[in-house]
N, C-alpha and C positions, 0 to 999 in steps of 0.2 A: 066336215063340221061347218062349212061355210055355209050350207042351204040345209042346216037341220033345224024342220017345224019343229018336233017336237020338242025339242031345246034352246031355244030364240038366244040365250045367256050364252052358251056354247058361241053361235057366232061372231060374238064378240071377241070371245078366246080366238075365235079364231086366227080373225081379221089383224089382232096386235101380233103374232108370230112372223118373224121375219128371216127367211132365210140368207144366210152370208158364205159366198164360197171363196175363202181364203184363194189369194192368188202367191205364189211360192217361184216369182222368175220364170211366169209362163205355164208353169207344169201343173197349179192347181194344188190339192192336198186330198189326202186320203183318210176318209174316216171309217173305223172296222166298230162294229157294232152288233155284239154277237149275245143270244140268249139261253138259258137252258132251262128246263120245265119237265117236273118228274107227274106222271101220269097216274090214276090211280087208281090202277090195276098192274102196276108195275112187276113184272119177278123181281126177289132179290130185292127188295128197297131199301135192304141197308146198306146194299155193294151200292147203289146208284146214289143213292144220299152221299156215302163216303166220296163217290167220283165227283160228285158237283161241289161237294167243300172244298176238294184239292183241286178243282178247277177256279176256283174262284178267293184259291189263298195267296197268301200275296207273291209266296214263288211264283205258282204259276204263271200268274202274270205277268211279274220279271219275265219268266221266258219267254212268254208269246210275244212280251216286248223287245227283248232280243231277236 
């Protein structure tokens, strides 16, 4: 985003973002940042739809967070 002509506005966005990497007594910290996206030719898209709600209910989460 830093060298885009076609967006001159965008650089700006850009240029304020600042990255911070927390320091934790040397070790650093760990950030997990995961996605999911249903296709749209899918088999099944209501078995996949069902999967992506229960991945992303608040159980699940709990456990990944465990």
């Amino acid at each position: 985003m830093i060298t885009n002509k076609c967006n001159p506005e965008k650089i700006t966005w850009a240029k304020s973002v600042n990255l911070i990497f927390p320091n934790q007594q040397g070790r650093g910290s760990h950030m997990n940042i995961s996605g999911i996206a249903l296709t749209k030719n899918v088999p099944h898209k209501d078995n996949a739809i069902a999967l992506m709600e229960y991945l992303s209910s608040d159980r699940a989460q709990f456990i990944y967070a465990q």
